[in-house]
N, C-alpha and C positions, 0 to 999 in steps of 0.2 A: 410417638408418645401415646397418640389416640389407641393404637391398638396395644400396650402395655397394659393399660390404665382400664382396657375393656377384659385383662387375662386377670388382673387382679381383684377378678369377682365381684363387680359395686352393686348396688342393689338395684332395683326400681326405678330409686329416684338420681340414680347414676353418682353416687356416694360408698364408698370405701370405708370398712371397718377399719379399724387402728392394724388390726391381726393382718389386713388384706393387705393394706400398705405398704407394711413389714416386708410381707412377703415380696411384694411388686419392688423395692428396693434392693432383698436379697436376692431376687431373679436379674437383676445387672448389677451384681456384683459389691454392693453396696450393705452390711451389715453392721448391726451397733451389736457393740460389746457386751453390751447389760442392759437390761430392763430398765436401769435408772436413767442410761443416756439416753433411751429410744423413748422415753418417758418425754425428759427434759424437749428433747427435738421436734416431738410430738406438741409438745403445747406451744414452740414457737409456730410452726406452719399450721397448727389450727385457729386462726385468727378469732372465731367466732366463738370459741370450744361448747361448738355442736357434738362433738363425740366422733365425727366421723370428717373425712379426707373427701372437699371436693374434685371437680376437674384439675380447676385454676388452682389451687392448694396445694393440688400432687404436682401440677406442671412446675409450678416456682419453687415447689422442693428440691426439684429433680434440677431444675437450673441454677437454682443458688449450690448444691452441693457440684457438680458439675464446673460451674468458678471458684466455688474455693479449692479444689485439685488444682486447675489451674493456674490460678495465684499464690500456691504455694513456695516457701522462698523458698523449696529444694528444686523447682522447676525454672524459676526467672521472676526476680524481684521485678515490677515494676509498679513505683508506687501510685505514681499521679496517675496511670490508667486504668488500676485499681478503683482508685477514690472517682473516674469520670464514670467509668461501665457500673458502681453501686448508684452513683447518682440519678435523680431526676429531670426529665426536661421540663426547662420552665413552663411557667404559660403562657408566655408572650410570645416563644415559638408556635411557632407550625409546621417548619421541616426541622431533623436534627441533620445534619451535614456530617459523615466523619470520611476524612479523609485519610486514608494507609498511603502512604510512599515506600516503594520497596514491597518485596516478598517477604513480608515477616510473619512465617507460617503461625508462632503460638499466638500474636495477637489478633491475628484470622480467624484461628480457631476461638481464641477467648469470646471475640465480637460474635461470633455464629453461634457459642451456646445464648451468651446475652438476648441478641434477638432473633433466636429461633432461626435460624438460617438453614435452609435443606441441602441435606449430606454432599447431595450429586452437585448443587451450586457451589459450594467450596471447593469439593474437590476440581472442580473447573477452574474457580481461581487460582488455583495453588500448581494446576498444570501447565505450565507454561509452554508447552509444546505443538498445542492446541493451535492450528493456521489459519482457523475458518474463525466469526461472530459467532454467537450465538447466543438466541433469546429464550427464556424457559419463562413462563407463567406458573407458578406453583400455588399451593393455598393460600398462603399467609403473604406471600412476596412474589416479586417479579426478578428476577435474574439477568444480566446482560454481558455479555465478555465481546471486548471489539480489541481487534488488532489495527493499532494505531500508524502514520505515519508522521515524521513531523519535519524540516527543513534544517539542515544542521547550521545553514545561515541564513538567518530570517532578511538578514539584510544584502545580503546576496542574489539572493532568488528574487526577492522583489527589485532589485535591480534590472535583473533581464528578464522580468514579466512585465515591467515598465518598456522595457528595448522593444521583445515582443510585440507588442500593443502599438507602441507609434511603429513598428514595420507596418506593420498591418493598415495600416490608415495614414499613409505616405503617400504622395502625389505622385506623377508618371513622371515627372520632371525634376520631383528633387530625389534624395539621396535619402537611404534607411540609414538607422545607425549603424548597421552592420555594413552598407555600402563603403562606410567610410574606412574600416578596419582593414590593412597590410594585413599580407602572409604571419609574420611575423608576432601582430597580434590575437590573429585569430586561433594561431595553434597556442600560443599563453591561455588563452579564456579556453579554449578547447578543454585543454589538461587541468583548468580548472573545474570541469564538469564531467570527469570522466566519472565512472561508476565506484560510488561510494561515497562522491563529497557532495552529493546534491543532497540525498535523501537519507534519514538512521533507518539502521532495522526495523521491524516492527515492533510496538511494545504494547504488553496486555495492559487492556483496561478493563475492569471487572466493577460493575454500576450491582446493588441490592437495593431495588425499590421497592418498599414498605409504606404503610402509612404514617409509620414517626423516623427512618433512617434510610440515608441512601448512604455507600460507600464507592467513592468512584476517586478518581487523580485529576481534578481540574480545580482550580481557585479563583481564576483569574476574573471570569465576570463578577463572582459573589461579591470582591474586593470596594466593589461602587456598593454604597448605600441604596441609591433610587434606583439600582436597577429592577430590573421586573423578575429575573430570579430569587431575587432576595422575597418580592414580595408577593411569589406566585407558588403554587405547591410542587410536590414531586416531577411532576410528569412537565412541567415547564425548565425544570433542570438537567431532565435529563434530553430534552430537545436542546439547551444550550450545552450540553457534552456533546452532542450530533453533531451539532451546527459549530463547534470549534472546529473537531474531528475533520468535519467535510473543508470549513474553509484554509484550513491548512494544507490540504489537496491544489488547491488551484494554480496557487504561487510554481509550486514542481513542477503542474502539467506545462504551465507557460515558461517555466526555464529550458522543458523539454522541448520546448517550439522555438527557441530562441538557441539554443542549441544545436538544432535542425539546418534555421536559416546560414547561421556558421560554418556548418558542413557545406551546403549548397554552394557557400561564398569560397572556399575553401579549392572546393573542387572546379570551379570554373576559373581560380588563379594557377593551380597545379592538377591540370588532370591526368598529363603522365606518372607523376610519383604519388596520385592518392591514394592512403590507403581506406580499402574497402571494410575494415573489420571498426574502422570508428563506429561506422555506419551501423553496421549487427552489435556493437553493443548500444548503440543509443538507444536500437529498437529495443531492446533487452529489457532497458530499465522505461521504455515506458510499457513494456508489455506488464512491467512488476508491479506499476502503480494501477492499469487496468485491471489484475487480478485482483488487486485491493479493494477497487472500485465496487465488482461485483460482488460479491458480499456482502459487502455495507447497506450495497442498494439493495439486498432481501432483508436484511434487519429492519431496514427501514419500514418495508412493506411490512413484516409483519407488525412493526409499533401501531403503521395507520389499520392495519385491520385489526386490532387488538380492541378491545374493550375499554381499555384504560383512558385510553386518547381518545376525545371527541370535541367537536366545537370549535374554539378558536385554536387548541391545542394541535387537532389534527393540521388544520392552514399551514400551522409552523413546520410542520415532519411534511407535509407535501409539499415545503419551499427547500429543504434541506435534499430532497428527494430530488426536486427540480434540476439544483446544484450540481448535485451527482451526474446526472443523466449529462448537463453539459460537457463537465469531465472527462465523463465516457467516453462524449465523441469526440471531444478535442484527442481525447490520447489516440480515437481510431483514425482522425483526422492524420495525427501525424503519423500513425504508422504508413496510411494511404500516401502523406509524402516521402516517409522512407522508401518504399517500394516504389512510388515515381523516381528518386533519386539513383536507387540498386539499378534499375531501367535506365537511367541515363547516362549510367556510367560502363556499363556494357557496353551502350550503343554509342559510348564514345570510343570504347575500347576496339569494336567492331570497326566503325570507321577507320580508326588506328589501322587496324591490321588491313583493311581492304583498299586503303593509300596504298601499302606496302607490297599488296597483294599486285596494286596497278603498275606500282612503280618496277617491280621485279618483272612482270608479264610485258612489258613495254622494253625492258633491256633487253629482255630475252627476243620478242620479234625484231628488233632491231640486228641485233649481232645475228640472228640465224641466218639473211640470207647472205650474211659478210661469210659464215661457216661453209653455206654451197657454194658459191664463189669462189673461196680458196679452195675447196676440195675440190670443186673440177679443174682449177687453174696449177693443181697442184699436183697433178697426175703427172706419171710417167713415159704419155704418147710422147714420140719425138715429130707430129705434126696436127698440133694445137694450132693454128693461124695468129690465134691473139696475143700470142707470147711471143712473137717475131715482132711487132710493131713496137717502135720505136719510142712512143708515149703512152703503152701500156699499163705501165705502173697509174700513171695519172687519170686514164679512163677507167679503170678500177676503182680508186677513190670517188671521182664525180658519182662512174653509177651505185657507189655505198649510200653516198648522202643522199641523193636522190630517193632512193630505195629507204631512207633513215626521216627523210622528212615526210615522204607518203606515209609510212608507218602510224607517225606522231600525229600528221592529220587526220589520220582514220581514227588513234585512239580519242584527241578530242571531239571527234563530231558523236563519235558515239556515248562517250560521258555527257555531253552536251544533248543528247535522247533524251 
């Protein structure tokens, strides 16, 4: 608008002829029929009728005609948003809160001529494709899009972040709660957290902070009276959209631990028939709350090194920051027990096969020197001595076993090395 408003020649004192006006209207597209309507038009937005079109004069032209296209009923009647975006904020605000649910691109757009919202900010909102945060500082307003996580059962997930927690701080002598779970019920709870029923998709959240409007999808603190959002400005609200965001993180990361412990209990009941691919997906879905993680935590940095934020405001974004980082590690914690687990069930598989390996190599010395034995006793010399004797067959036998218990004593001393 600033460089419009400088094409439409003003003078000196940065003031627009009626004629310059004209023109800067009809340069985007916007022409009156007759000299009588651009008359009449004219003396509403000259508030003063100084004769001439200030900044602020051409900007609220250029904005009011801008929403009446868009509130036209050939485009989308809607009347009470209408009558809220002409209105006033009181004066007993200090923040204006509006809240959009849903992608509802014309009321995005209405709000963004209303207040002045920048092009590339919208079009961010409206993109839904977008995988990364991301924070823009512009002139007039600040910008924020986060891709959300949230628990598809709240009460759920704080179940086994509860279970979790007392594993973790359970004595050597008693029992965890997962100690106490059968086969039976742990593949139940298993299949109750396989991938897709812990966690939703991601979903965009799009914050415009200004100094009279934020637009963001969160309600829930505002709903107290005495809260300190209510009675604190922008930038205190939008650290309570962080700090939902992040605390709704932790419940997953510790379902994902509690999850883990399940595996582990799972596989020390059956570790001939476990499967291993539980295992690579569990890793999966906490690798997907990690990559969420990171992100978050550079928006975050950029809020504390921003401008906007200082004082007590900053403490709160560096306790949300804190949060995160715990996160982080819990989910690299558990990846670090996935891969002790993937490790253990190898080396249990390993052992499997080198029992088997002992047990085959053990038959096998045994029967071979029963195999020379009968192939020299089984030649066709007709003067063998030992095949004349009368208990033959029988000293055969004794020196097998003979021959069959040395063997077995040899493999024990040497496994016993």
């Amino acid at each position: 608008m600033t460089k419009l408003f400088s094409l439409c020649s003003p003078n000196d004192n940065e003031m627009l002829s009626y004629d310059g006006f004209r023109s800067g209207l009809e340069a985007i597209g916007i022409a009156c029929d007759s000299d009588e309507q651009f008359q009449a038009f004219v003396d509403v937005v000259d508030d003063n009728k100084s004769g001439t079109i200030s900044y602020d004069e051409f900007l609220g032209a250029i904005q009011e005609i801008k929403l009446a296209q868009l509130f036209n009923d050939a485009v989308h009647p809607i009347n009470h948003v209408k009558s809220f975006v002409y209105s006033t904020t009181p004066k007993w605000a200090t923040v204006r809160w509006i809240n959009v649910e849903g992608l509802n691109t014309l009321l995005i757009r209405r709000l963004s001529v209303r207040y002045r919202l920048h092009p590339l900010a919208v079009e961010d909102t409206l993109r839904l494709e977008a995988k990364r945060p991301k924070y823009v500082k512009y002139d007039e307003h600040s910008s924020l899009v986060l891709q959300t996580l949230h628990p598809r059962s709240l009460d759920m997930v704080t179940a086994y972040q509860n279970m979790y927690r007392a594993s973790l701080l359970v004595l050597p002598e008693d029992d965890s709660p997962f100690d106490l779970m059968d086969k039976g019920e742990l593949e139940s709870r298993l299949r109750e957290l396989e991938v897709g029923h812990v966690m939703t998709l991601p979903k965009q959240l799009s914050l415009f902070v200004m100094k009279g409007v934020l637009i963001s999808a969160l309600k829930q603190r505002l709903s107290v009276s005495y809260s300190k959002v209510r009675q604190h400005s922008t930038a205190f609200l939008v650290y309570t959209i962080m700090d939902v965001c992040v605390n709704e993180l932790s419940p997953i990361s510790q379902t994902f631990g509690a999850k883990l412990v399940m595996l582990e209990r799972l596989m020390l009941l059956e570790p001939r028939h476990f499967d291993l691919g539980r295992i690579a997906n569990c890793s999966k879905q906490v690798k997907a709350l990690q990559m969420h993680c990171k992100p978050l935590f550079e928006i975050i940095s950029k809020l504390v090194a921003s401008d906007d934020y200082k004082g007590e405001k900053l403490q709160y974004f560096t306790d949300a920051q804190d949060q995160l980082t715990t996160i982080e590690e819990e989910c690299e914690q558990h990846l670090d027990r996935y891969r002790s687990l993937v490790e253990d069930f190898n080396n249990a598989r390993a052992s499997q096969q080198n029992d088997a390996s002992y047990i085959l190599a053990l038959i096998a010395a045994i029967f071979l020197p029963a195999q020379f034995l009968t192939g020299v006793y089984g030649m066709n010399f007709p003067y063998i001595p030992e095949t004349t004797y009368h208990y033959g067959y029988f000293i055969w036998w004794a020196v097998m076993l003979l021959v069959a218990a040395l063997i077995v004593l040899f493999f024990k001393v040497k496994m016993g090395q």
